[in-house]
C-alpha positions as CSV (number, residue, x, y, z in Angstrom):
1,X,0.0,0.0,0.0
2,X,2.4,2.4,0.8
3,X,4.2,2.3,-2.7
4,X,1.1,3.1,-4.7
5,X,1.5,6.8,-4.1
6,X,4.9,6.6,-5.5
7,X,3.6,4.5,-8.4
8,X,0.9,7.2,-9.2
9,X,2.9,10.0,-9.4
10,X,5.5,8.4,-11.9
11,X,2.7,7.5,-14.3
12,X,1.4,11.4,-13.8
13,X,5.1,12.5,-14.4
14,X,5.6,9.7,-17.5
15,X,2.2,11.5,-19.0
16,X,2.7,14.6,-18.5
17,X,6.1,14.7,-20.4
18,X,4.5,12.4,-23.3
19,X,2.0,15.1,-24.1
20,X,5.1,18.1,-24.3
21,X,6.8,15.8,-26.5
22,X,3.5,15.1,-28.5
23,X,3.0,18.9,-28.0
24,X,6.0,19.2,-29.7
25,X,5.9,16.7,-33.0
26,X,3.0,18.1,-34.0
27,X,1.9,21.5,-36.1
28,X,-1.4,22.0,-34.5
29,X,-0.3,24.0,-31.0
30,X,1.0,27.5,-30.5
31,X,4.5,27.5,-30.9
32,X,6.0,29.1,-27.7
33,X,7.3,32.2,-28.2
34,X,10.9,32.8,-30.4
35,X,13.7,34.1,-28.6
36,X,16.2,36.8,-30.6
37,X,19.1,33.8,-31.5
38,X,15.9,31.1,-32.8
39,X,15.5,32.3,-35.8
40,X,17.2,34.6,-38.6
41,X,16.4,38.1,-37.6
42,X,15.3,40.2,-40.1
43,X,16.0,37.9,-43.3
44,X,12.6,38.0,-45.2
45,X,10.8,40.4,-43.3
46,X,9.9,42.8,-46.7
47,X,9.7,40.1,-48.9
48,X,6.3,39.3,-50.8
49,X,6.2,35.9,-51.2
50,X,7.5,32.6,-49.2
51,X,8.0,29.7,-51.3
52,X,8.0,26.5,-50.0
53,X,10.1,23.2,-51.9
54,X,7.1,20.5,-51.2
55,X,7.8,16.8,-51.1
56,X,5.4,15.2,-54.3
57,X,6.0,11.2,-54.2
58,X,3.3,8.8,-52.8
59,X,4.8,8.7,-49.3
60,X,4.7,12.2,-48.8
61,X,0.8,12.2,-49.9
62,X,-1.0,14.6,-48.8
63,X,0.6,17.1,-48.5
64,X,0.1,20.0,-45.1
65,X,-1.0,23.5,-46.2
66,X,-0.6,22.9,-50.4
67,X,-4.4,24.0,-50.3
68,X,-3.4,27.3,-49.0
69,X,-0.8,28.0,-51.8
70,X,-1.6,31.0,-54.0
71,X,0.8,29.5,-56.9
72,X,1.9,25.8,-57.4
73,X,5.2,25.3,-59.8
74,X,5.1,21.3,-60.8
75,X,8.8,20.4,-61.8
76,X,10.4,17.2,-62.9
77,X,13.6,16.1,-60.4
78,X,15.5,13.0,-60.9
79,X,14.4,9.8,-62.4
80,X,11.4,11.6,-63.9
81,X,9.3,11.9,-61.0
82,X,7.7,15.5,-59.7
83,X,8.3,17.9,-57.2
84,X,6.5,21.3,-55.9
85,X,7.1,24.6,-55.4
86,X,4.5,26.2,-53.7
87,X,4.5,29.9,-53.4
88,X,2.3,31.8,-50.7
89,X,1.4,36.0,-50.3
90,X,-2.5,35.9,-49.2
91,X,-2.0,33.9,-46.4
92,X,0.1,31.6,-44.8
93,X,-0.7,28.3,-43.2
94,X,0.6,27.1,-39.6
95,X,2.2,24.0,-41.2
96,X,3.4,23.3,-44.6
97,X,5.2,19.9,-46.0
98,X,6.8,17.9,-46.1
99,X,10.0,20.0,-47.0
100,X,12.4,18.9,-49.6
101,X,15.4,20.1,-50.8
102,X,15.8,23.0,-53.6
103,X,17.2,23.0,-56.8
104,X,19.0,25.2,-59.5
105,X,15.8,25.1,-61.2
106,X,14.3,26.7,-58.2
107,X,16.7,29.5,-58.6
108,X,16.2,30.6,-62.0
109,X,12.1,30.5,-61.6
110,X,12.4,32.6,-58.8
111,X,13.8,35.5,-60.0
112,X,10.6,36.4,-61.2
113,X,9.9,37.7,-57.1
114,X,11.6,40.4,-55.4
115,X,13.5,38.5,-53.3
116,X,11.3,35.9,-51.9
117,X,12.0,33.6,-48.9
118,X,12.4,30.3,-49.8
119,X,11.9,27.2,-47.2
120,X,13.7,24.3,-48.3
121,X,15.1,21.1,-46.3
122,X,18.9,21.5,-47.7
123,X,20.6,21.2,-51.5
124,X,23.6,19.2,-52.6
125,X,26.8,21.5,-51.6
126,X,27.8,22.1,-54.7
127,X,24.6,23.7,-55.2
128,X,24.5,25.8,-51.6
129,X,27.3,29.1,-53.4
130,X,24.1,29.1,-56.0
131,X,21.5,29.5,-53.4
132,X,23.8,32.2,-51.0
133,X,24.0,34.5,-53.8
134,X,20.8,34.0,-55.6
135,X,18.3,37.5,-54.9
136,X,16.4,35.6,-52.0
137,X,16.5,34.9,-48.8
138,X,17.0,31.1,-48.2
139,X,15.5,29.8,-44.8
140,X,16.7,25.8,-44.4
141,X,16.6,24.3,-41.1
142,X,20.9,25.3,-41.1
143,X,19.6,28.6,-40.5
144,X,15.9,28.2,-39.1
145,X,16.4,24.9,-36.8
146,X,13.4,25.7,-34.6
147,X,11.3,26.7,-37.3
148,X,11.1,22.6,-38.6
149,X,9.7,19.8,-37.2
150,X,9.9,15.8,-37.8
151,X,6.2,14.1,-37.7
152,X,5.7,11.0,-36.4
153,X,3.0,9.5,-38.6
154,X,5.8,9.1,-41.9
155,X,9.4,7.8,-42.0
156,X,12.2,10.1,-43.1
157,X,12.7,12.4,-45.0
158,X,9.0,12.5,-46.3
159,X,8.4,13.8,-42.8
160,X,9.9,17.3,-42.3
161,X,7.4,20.5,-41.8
162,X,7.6,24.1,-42.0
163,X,6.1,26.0,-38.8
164,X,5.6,29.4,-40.8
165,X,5.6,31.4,-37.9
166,X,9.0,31.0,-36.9
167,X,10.9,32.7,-40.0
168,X,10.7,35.9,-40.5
169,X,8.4,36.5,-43.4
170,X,4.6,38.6,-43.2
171,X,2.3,37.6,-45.5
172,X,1.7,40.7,-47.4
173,X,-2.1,39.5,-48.0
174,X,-2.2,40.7,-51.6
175,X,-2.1,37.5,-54.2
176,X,1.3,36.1,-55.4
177,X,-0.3,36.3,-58.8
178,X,0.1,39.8,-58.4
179,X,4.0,39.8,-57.8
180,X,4.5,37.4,-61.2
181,X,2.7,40.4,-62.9
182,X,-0.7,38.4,-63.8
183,X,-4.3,39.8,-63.2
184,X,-7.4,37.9,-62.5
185,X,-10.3,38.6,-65.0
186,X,-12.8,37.5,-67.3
187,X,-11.8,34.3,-70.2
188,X,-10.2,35.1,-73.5
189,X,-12.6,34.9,-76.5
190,X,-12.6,31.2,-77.9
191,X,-10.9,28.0,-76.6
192,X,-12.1,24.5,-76.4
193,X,-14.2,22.8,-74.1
194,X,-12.1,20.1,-71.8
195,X,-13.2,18.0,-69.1
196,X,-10.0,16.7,-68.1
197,X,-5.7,16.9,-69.2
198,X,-3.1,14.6,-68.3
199,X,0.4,15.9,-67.9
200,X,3.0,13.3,-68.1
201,X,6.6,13.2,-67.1
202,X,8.8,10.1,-67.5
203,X,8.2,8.6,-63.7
204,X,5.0,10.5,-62.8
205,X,1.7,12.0,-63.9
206,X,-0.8,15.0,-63.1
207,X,-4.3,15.0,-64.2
208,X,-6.7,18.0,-63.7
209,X,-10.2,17.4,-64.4
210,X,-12.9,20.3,-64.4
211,X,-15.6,20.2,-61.6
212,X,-18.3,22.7,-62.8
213,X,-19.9,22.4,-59.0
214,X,-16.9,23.4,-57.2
215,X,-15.7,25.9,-60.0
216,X,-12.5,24.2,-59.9
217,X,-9.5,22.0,-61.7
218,X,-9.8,18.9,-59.1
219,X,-5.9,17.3,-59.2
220,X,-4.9,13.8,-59.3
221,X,-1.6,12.9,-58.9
222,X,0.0,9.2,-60.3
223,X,-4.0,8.3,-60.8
224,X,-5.0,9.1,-57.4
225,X,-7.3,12.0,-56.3
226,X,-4.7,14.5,-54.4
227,X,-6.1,15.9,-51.1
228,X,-5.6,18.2,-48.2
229,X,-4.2,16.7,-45.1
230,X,-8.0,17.0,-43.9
231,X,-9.1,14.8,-46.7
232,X,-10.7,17.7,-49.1
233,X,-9.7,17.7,-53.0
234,X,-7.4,19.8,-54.1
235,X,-8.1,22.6,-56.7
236,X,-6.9,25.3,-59.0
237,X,-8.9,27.9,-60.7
238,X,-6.4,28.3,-63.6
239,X,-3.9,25.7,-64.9
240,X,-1.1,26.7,-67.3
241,X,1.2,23.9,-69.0
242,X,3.7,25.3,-70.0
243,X,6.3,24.1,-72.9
244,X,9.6,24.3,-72.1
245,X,13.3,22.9,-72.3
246,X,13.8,20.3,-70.0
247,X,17.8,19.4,-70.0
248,X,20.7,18.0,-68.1
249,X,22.2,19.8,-65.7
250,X,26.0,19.2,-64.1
251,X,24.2,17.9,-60.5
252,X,22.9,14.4,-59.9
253,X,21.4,12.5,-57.0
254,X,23.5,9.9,-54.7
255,X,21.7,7.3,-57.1
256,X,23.4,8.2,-60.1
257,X,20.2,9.9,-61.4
258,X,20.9,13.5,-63.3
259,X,19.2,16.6,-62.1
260,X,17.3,18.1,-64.8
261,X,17.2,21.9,-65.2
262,X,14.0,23.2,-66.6
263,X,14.9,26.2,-68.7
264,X,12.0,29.1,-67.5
265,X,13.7,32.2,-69.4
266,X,12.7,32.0,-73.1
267,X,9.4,31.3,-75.0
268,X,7.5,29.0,-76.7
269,X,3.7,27.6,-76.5
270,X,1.4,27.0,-73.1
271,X,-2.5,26.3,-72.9
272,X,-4.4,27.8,-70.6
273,X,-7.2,25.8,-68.6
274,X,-9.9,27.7,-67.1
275,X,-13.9,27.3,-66.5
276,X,-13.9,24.4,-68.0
277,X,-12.0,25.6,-71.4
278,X,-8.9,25.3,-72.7
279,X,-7.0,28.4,-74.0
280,X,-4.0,27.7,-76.8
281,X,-1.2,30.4,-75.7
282,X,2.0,31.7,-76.0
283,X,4.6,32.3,-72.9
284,X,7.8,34.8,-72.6
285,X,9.9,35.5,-70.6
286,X,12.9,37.3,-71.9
287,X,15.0,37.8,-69.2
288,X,15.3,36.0,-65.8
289,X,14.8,38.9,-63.7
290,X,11.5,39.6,-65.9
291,X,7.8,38.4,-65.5
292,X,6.2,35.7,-67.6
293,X,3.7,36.4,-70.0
294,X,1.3,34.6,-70.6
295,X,-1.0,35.9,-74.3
296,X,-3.2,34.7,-77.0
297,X,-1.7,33.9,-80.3
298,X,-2.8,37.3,-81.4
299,X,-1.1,38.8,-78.4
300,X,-3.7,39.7,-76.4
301,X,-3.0,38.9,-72.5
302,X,-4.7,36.3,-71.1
303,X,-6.1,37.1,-67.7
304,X,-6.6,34.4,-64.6
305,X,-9.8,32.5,-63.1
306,X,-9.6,33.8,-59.0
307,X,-8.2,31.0,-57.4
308,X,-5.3,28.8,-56.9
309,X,-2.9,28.4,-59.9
310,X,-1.3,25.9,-61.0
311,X,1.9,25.8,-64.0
312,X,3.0,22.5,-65.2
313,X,6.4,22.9,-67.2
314,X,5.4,20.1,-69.4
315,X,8.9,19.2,-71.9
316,X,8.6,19.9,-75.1
């Protein structure tokens, strides 16, 4: 008898510090609050947009805050499968993932924002010079430790998420769209009815099929429905695919695999999916540092659906 007190307070003890640890693999508390040395002061804290390197292989499926994203890049990575880039100015979720690492790719499209923050697991270290003096400010867990976490419902490294909170970026609360120098409005003249287009690339495959009752693009990824980490369907108002020049690049994965570079300065042909239609287009972009634009074949802009977008660079 006189050992059960003893015994009692352990267990209260062992729970209590369970739920802190819990507390602490997870993305749904309040984070507590950052001291001065936690995170890197000041980087960020102007910037317009945070862009996020998202995880896009059935393991890391779904995905935490994608739904939230104001602009979704889809870009092939080694052995042919896809990766994200989601990009966020309207709001910003509590938890995004799971984070991957960037590549030169990443670098290239970016330069369309004024210096964004970009969020991103890590690159190869030949890569890292790139990234340091590339116009953004780069916020991997090297320099933001407390700002990721590990889950516990996924095995490594399909398991690390962004707590947005704890880098130093605003969201503005004006639409990303707006810093790439597109509009929402009203459809072109024209275009074709389409219920549904398949983007392929050599190990994986995204499918957007219109849904007149939701008003939106619903996704599928590899043939199954995507979703939000709270089992809702993924959507974009607008989706671009984009033609462009998918080569070789001088970096490869630890598997041998090359990393191809997807050329984003230049020009060439796109189509434009929206309300249900499909709009043939024409894309340029003639200098790195300049905005994409997106026209009719007559040269007439071409204006977005209000919504998520999504662009597909689809090799040509």
């Amino acid at each position: 008898m006189i050992h059960r007190p003893r015994a009692s307070l352990t267990a209260l003890i062992t729970a209590l510090l369970l739920a802190l640890l819990a507390a602490g693999c997870t993305g749904g508390g309040d984070a507590e609050p950052e001291s001065e040395s936690s995170s890197p002061s000041g980087r960020g804290a102007g910037a317009k947009v945070l862009a996020v390197k998202i995880d896009n292989v059935g393991p890391a499926r779904p995905q935490t805050g994608l739904d939230r994203a104001d602009v979704v890049y889809v870009e092939q990575v080694e052995a042919g499968l896809s990766r994200l880039l989601a990009v966020y100015s309207s709001e910003v979720p509590p938890v995004i993932g799971p984070v991957r690492s960037a590549r030169e790719t990443d670098l290239e499209l970016l330069r369309q924002f004024d210096r964004p923050v970009l969020a991103f697991s890590g690159a190869q270290s030949r890569l890292l010079p790139a990234i340091e003096q590339a116009p953004l400010h780069a916020v991997p867990p090297s320099v933001a430790p407390r700002a990721y976490f590990r889950g516990a419902e996924r095995p490594a490294p399909h398991n690390l998420y962004l707590r947005a909170e704890r880098i130093p970026y605003v969201a503005p609360g004006s639409q990303a769209v707006e810093a790439l120098g597109l509009r929402f409005g009203p459809a072109p003249s024209g275009g074709s009815a389409e219920e549904s287009r398949t983007v392929r690339f050599p190990s994986a495959r995204t499918t957007f099929t219109w849904s007149a009752e939701r008003e939106r693009w619903l996704i599928a990824m590899d043939g199954s429905p995507a979703r939000t980490s709270e089992g809702e369907r993924l959507g974009a108002a607008t989706v671009i695919v984009q033609e462009v020049t998918v080569r070789p690049s001088s970096f490869g994965d630890r598997s041998g695999n090359n990393t191809p570079f997807t050329e984003t300065v230049g020009s060439g042909t796109a189509q434009v999916l929206r309300d249900g239609r499909t709009y043939e287009a024409r894309w340029s972009r003639p200098a790195a540092d300049a905005d994409t634009r997106f026209t009719t074949p007559d040269g007439q802009r071409i204006d977005l659906a209000e919504g998520p977008l999504w662009i597909v660079y689809e090799a040509r």
